[in-house]
N, C-alpha and C positions, 0 to 999 in steps of 0.2 A: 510422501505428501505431508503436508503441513496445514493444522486444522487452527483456523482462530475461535477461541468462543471467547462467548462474551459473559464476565464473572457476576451477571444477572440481566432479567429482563431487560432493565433500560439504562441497563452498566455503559458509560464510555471507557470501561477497561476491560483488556482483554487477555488470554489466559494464548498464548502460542504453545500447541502440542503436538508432537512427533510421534506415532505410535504410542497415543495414551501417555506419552510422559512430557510434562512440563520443562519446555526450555526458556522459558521466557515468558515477559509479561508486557502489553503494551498498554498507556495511559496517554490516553486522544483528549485533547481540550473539548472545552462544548463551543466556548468563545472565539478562539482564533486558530489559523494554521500552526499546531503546534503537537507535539505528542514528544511520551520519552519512552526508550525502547532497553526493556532491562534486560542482557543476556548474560550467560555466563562469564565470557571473558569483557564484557563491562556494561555501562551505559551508554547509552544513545540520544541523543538530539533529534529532534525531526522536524521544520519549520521553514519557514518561508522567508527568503529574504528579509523581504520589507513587506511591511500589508499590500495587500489588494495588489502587489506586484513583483517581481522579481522570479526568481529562480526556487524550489522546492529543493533543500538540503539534507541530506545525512550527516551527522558532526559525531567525533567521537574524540575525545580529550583537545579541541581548538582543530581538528583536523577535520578537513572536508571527503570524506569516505564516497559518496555518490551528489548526480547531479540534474533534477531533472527540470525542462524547461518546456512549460504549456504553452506552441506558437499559438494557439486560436483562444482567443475568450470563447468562443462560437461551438467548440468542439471538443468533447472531452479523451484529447489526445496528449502521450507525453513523448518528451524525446529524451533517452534515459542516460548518461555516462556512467560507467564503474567500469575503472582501471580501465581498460583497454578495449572496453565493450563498446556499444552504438546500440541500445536496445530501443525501441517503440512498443509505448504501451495505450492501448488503446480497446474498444469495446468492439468483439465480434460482430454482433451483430444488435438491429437498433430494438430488437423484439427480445432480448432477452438482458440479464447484467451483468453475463459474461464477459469480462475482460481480455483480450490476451496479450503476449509477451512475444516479441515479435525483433527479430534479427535480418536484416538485408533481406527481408520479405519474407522469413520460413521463420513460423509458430513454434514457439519454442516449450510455451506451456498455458494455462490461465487461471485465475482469479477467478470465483465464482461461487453463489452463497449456496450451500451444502443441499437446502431443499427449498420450496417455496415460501412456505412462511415463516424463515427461521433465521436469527443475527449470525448462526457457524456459518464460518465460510470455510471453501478448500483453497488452498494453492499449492497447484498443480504445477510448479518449476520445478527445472532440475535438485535433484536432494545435494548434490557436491558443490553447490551455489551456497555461499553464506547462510545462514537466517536473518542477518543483517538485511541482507539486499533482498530477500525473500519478503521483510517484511515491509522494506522502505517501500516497494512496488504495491504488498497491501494498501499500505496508509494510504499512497495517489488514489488508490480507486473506493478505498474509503471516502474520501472528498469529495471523488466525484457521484459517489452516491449520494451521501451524504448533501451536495446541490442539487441535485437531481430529485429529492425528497422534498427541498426546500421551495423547489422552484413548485412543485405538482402541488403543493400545499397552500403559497400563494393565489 
């Protein structure tokens, strides 16, 4: 499992750890859909097409790595491409902010903040998956918390 914390209280950066050890570091904008994803074998991109529309990307040297596309403004759902995959990422259920990860209808794993009132989160996918793509699926549900905060604040 792969734990995100966050490197302080009201850090938008975060510290990605694998059994207690450090593989990476993720830095989430406050301003717009954007973050960079530092792993061992390099750097990462994370952003949005164009503002307020398009397609949510993973880039890594001009290379487009994954691809996700939110059909509903309405509904905090994704529809995921890497490589050869077809994943939907979307929230279990509407009472809690469990996420999950989901393949031609079978759950694959989920997203989901470690305890009640705390920024660690776990992600629960498979360990032989990237961390790459472990964490482009964080960042969506990032957002969509992340809206979700925004909206109940409103």
């Amino acid at each position: 499992m792969l734990a995100v914390v966050p490197t302080s209280l009201f850090a938008k950066n975060f510290r990605l750890e694998q059994a207690d050890t450090l593989i990476g570091e993720l830095d989430t904008s406050l301003w717009r859909e954007h973050a960079t994803l530092e792993l061992e074998e390099g750097t990462y991109e994370l952003f949005r097409e164009r503002n307020w529309t398009g397609d949510f990307l993973l880039e890594r040297n001009g290379n487009i790595v994954m691809r996700a596309v939110k059909p509903s403004m309405f509904r905090s759902r994704f529809e995921v491409d890497v490589a050869d995959r077809h994943l939907e990422l979307r929230p279990i259920s509407i009472f809690t902010r469990r996420f999950g990860v989901f393949e031609n209808g079978n759950q694959l794993g989920s997203i989901y903040p470690a305890a009640l009132f705390s920024r660690r989160v776990n992600i629960d996918l498979p360990a032989d998956w990237p961390a790459s793509t472990r964490a482009f699926l964080y960042w969506l549900t990032y957002l969509m918390w992340r809206r979700q905060n925004g909206a109940a604040s409103a």
